[in-house]
Every structure is written in C-alpha cells, then in structure tokens.
Residue frames as qw, qx, qy, qz and C-alpha x, y, z in Angstrom:
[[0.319, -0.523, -0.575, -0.543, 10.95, 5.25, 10.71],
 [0.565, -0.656, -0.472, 0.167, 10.64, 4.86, 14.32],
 [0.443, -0.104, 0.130, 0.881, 13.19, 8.16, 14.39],
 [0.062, -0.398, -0.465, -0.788, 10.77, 10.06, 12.18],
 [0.424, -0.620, -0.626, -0.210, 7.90, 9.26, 14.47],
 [0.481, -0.561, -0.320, 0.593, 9.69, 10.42, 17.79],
 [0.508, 0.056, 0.329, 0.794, 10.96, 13.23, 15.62],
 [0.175, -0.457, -0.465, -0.738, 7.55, 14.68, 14.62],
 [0.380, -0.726, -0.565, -0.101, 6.76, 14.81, 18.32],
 [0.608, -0.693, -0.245, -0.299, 9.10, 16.07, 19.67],
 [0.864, -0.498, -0.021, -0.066, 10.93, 13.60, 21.91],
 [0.750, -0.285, 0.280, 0.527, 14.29, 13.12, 20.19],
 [0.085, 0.851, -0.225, -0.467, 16.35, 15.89, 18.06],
 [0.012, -0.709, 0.694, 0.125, 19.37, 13.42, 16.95],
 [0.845, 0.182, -0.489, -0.119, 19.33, 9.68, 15.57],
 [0.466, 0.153, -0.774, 0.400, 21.73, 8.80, 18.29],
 [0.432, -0.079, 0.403, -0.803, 19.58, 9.91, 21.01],
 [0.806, 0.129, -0.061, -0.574, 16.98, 7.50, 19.17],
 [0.844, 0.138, -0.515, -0.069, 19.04, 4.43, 18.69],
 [0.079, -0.172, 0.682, -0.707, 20.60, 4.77, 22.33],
 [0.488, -0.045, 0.589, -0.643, 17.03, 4.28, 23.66],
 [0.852, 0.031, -0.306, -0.424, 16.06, 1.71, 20.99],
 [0.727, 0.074, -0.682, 0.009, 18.40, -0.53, 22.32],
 [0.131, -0.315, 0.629, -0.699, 18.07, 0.08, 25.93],
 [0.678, 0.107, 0.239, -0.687, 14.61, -1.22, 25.45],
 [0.672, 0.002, 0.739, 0.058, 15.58, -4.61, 23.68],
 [0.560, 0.624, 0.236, -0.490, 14.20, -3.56, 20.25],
 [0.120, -0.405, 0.729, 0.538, 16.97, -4.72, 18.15],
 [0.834, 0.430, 0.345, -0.003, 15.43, -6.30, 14.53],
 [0.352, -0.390, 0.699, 0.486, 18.18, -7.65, 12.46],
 [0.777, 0.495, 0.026, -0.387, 17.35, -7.32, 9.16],
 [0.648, -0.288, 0.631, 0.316, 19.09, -10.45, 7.34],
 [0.242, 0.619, -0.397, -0.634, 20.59, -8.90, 4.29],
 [0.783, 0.291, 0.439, -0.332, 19.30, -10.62, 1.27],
 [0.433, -0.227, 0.548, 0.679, 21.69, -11.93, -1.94],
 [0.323, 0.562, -0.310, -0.696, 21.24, -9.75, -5.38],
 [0.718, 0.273, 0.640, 0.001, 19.75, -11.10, -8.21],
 [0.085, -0.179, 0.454, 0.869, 21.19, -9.89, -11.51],
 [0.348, 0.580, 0.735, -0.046, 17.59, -9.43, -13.41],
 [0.135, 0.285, 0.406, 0.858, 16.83, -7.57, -16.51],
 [0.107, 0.532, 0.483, -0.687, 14.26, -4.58, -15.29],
 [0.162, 0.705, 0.557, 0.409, 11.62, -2.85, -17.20],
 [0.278, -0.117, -0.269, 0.915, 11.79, 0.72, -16.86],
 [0.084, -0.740, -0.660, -0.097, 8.72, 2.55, -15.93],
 [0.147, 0.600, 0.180, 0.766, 8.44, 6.19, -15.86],
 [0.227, -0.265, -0.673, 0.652, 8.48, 7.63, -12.43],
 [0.025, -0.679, -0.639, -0.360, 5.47, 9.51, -12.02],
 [0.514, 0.009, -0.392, 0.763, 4.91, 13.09, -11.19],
 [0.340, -0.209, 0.126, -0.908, 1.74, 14.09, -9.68],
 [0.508, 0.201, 0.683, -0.485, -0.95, 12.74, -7.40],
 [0.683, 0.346, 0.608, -0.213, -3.36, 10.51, -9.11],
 [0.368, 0.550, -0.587, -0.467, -1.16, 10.41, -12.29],
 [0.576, 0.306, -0.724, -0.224, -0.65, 6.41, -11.68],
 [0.884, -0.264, 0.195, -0.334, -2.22, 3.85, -9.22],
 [0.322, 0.346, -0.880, 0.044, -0.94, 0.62, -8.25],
 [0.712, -0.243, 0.254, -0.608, -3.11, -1.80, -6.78],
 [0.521, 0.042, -0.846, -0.108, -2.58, -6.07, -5.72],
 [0.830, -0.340, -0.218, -0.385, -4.29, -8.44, -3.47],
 [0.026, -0.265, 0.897, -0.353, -3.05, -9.83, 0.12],
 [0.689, -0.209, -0.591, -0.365, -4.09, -12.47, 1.88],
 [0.061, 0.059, -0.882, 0.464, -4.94, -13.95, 5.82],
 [0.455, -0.348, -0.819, 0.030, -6.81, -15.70, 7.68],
 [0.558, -0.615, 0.276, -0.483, -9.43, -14.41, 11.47],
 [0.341, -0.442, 0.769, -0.313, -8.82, -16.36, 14.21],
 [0.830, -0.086, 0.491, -0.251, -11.10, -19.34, 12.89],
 [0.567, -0.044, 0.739, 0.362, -9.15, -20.09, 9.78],
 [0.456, 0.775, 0.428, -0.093, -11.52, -18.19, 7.59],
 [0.448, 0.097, 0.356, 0.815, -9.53, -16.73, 4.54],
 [0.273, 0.889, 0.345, -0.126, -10.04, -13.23, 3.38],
 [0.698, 0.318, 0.309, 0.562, -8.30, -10.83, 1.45],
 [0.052, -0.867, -0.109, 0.483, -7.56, -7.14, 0.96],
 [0.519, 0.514, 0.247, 0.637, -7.10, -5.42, -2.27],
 [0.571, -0.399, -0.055, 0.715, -4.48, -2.97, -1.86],
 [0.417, 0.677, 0.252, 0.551, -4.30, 0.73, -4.05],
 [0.532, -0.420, -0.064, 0.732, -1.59, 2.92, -3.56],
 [0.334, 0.923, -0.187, 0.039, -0.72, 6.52, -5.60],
 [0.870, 0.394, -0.046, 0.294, 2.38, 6.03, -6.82],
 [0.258, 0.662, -0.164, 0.684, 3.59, 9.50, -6.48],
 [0.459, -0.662, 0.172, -0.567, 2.41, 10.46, -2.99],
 [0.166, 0.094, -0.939, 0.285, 2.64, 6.65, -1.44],
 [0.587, -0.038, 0.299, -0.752, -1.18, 7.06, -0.03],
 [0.255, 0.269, 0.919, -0.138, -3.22, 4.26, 0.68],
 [0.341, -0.138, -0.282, -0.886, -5.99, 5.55, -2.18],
 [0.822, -0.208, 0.077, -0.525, -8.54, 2.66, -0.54],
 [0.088, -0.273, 0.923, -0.256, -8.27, -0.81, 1.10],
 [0.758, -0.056, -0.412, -0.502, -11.24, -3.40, -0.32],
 [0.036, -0.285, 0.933, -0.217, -11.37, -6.29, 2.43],
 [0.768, -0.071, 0.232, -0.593, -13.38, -9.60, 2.21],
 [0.811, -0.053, 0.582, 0.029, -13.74, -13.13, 2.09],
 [0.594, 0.265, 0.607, 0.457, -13.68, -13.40, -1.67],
 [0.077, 0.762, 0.030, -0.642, -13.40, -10.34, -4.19],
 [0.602, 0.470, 0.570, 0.303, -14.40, -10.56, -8.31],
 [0.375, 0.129, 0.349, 0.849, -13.72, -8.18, -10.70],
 [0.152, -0.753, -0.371, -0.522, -17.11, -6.50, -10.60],
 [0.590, -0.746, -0.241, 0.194, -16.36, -5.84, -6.84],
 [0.451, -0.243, 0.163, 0.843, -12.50, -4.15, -7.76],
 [0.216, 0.448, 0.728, 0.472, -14.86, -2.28, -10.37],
 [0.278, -0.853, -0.418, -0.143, -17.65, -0.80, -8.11],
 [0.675, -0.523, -0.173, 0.491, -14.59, -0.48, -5.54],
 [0.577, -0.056, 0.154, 0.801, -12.70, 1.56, -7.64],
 [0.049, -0.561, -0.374, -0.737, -15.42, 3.87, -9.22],
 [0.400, -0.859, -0.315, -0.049, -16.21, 4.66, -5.73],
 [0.498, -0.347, 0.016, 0.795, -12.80, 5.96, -4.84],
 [0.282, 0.220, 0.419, 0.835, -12.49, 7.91, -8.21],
 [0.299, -0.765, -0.548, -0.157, -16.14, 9.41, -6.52],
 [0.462, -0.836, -0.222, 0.196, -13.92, 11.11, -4.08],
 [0.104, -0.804, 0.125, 0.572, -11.07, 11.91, -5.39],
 [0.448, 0.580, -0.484, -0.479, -9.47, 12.87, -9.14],
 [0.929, 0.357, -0.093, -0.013, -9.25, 10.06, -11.88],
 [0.508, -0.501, 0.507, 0.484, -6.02, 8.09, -11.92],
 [0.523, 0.577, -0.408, -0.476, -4.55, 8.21, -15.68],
 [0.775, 0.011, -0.431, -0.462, -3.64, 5.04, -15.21],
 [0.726, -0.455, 0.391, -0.337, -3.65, 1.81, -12.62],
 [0.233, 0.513, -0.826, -0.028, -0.72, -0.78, -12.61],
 [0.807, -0.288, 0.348, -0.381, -1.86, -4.45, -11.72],
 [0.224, -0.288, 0.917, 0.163, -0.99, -8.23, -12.23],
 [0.223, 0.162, -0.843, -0.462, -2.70, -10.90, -14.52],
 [0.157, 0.195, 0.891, -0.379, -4.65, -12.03, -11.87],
 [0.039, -0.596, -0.742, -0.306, -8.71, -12.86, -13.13],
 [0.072, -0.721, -0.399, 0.562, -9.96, -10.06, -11.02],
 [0.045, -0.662, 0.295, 0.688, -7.91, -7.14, -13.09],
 [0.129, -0.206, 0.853, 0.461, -8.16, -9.52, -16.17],
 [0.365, 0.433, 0.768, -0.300, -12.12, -9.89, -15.87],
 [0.197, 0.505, 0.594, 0.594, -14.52, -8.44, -18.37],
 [0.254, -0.888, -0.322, 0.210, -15.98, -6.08, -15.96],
 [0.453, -0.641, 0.107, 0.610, -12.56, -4.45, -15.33],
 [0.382, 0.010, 0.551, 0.742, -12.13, -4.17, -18.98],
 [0.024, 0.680, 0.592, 0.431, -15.16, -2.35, -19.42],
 [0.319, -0.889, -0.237, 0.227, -14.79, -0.40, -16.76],
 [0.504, -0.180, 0.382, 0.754, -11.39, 0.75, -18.17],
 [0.162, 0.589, 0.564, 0.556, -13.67, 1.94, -21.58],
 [0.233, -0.860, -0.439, -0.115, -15.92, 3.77, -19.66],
 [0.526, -0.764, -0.070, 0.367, -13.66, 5.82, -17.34],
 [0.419, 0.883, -0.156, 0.145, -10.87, 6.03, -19.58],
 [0.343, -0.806, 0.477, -0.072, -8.44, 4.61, -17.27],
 [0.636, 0.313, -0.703, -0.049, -5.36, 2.34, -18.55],
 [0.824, -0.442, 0.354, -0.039, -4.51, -1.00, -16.94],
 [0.364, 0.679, -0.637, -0.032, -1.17, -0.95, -17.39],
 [0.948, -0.260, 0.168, -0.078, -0.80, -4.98, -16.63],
 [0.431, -0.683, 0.586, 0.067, 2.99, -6.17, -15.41],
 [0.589, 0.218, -0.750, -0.207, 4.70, -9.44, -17.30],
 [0.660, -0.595, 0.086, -0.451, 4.11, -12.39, -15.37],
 [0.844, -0.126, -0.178, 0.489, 6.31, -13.80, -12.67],
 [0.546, 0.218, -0.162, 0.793, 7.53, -10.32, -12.76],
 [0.256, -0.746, -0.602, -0.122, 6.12, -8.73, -9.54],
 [0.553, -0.201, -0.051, 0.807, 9.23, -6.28, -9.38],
 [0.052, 0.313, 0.332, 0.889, 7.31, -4.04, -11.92],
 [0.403, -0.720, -0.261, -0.501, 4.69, -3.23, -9.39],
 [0.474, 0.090, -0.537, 0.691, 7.44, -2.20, -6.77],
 [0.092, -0.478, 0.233, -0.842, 4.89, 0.05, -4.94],
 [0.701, -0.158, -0.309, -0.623, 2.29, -2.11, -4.64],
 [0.816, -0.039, -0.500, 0.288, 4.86, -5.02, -3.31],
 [0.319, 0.267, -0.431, 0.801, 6.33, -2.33, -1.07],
 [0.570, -0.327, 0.316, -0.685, 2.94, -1.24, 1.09],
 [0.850, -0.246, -0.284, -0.369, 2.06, -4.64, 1.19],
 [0.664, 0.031, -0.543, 0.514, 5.43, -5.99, 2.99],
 [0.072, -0.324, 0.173, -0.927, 4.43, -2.66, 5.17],
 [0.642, -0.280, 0.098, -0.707, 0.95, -3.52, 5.79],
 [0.841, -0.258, -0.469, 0.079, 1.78, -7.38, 7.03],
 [0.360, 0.247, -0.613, 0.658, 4.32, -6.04, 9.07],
 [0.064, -0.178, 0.197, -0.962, 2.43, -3.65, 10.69],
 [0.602, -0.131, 0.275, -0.738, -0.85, -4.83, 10.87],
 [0.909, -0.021, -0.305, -0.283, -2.08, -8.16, 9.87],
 [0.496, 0.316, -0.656, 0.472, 1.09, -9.38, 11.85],
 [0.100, -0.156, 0.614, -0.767, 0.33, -7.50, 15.10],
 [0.570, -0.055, 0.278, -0.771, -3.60, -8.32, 15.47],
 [0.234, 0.373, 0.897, 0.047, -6.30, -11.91, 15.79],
 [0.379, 0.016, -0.146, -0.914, -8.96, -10.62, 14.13],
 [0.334, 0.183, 0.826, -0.416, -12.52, -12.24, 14.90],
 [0.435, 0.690, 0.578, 0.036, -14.46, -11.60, 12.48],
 [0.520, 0.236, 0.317, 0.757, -14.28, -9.83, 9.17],
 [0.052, -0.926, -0.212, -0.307, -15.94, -6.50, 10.41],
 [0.723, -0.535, 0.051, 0.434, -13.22, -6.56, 13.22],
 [0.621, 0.044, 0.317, 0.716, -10.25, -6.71, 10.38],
 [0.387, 0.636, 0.368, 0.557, -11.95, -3.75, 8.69],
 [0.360, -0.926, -0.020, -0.111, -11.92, -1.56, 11.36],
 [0.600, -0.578, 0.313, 0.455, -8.64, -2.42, 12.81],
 [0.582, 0.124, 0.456, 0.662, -7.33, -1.89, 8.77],
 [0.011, 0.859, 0.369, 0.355, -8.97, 1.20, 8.47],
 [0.396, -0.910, 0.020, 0.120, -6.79, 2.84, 11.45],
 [0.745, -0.059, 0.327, 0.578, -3.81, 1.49, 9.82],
 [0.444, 0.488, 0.369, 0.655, -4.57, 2.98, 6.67],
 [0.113, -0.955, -0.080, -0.261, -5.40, 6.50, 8.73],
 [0.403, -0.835, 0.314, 0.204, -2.30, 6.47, 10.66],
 [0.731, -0.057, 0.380, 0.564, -0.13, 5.45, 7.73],
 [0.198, 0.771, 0.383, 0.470, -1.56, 8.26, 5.35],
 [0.296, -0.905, -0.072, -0.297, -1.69, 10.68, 8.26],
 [0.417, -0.854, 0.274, -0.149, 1.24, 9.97, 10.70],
 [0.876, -0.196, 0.326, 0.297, 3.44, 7.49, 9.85],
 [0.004, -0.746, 0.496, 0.445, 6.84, 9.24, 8.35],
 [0.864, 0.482, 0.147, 0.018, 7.81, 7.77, 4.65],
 [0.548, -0.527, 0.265, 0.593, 11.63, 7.59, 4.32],
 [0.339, 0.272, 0.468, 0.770, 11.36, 8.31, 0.16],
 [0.116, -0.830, -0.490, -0.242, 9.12, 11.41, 1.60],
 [0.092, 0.503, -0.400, 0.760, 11.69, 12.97, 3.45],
 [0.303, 0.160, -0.645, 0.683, 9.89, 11.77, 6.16],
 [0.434, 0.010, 0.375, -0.819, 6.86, 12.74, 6.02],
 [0.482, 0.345, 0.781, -0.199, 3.67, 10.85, 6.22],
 [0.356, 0.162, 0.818, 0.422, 1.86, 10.83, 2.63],
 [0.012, -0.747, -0.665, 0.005, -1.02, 12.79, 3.16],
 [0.431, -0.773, 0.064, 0.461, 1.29, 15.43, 4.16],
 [0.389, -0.112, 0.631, 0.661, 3.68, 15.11, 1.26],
 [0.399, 0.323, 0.689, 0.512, 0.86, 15.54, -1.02],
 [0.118, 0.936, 0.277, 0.185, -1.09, 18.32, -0.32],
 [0.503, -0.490, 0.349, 0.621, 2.81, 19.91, -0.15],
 [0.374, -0.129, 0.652, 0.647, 3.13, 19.10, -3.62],
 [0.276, 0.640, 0.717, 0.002, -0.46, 19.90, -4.70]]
C-alpha cells in the first residue's frame, strides 16, 4: 500500500527502491501469520457494478473521556468506496434508516445491502424502509461474520488507520477527523484488489 502511495507520486518506480527505504526508517510491521480454519463458506455472488450491493456493520470506541460511540460503516462492494460513515454515541434503526435514504439522495439505489442480525438492521423501521425503497437486506447467519468479508475488511482498515492513530475530544472532533479518512481513502489511498488504485478512481473507470 505504502508502495502504491509513493508510486502515484512519483517518488519510487520499483518495490525495492520502496522497501530499501522502508526499512532504513525503522518501519518494519511483522504481520504474525494467523492458523487456517477449515470452515464451510457460503458462496455469495461477486458483484459487478457500482451500487449493485452494499455492505454495511457497526464499530466501536471510545473520546478521550471514556465516552462510547460508534460508527456505522457502508461500503460498495464492487468499487470498495466508503458509500457514508454514520458516527454517534448511540445509533437505532430509524437513524441507519434516515442515514441511508440520505445517501441513496445522492447517489443510485443499491439493489441490495448485506448486514448482521444486529436490532438496528433487524428493527421495524429498517424493514419498512426495505418495502418502501425496494432494497433487499440480505442478512448473514449468525456467528458467521466471514459472509460480510467487505464490511469486516474496511473496518480492520479503518481502526488501523484512524481510530488507532487519533484522541478524539469530543464527538464533533471524531467526525471530522473520520470524514478525512473516508476522503483520502476513497480519493487517494491505493486498493491492492484495485490494481492499486484508490476507489473513487476505480469506479468512475468502470462506470
């Protein structure tokens, strides 16, 4: 990734050129290789166009005083885009609801939006809102949070990257500083299943 980035300015032509000066600089991260589970998979249809299929779950942390809040993730499947980033203390189904029908405000309908069991996605709201729009909620088994591999994949992304690196003070803080994420992942951060390129990029490629 960090290859890609230097790449798109510029700076370095050649991986070796790039891993020569990662480790001059100390930067080693050892990733500690994890053992295989044998597990029966569900196969899910890989999707092939923007806003064919959503994916969308819920992190959690904490501001500097301890105060919990949350952020409901939603990804495009196809493209990898952040489609929107809900953050607050507490978030109900009618709030994923509004949240969503304002995306869908800007851009196309998804056909349909992967999620987990959780009450939020499970509410009556959401199920009505489903009617109305016309969009499925295609809901995962549970315990099995493999089947919403995109959704699990930005979020191990966005702790790394951001909720890791920053204190946040307060919950207007977090939204702002998660808001630049989500513009410099969308916009400039390279995507290795993109060839490389940032998302935003990739899609209006494929568009």
């Amino acid at each position: 990734m960090l290859h890609g980035l230097l790449k798109r300015e510029g700076l370095v032509k050649n991986k070796k050129r790039t891993y020569r000066l990662y480790t001059e600089q100390g930067l080693q991260v050892r990733t500690k290789k994890r053992k295989k589970l044998t597990r029966p998979r569900v196969v899910m249809d890989a999707p092939t166009a923007v806003n064919q299929r959503w994916s969308m779950d819920f992190v959690s942390d904490q501001l500097a005083s301890g105060r919990r809040f949350r952020v409901l993730n939603i990804v495009d499947d196809f493209s990898r885009e952040v489609v929107g980033q809900l953050v607050s203390v507490s978030i109900s189904g009618q709030q994923v609801a509004r949240f969503l029908s304002q995306i869908i405000e800007i851009r196309a309908r998804p056909d349909s939006i992967v999620c987990d069991n959780g009450t939020e996605f499970t509410s009556k709201a959401m199920f009505f809102w489903s009617k109305t729009t016309g969009v499925r909620l295609s809901f995962i088994q549970p315990g099995k949070p493999t089947q919403n591999a995109f959704v699990e994949s930005l979020n191990g992304k966005f702790r790394n990257e951001c909720l890791n690196q920053h204190w946040f003070r307060t919950l207007d803080e977090a939204r702002y500083d998660i808001e630049q994420w989500q513009r410099h992942y969308n916009e400039e951060r390279p995507h290795s299943s993109l060839n490389y390129l940032p998302p935003a990029e990739y899609a209006k490629q494929v568009a």
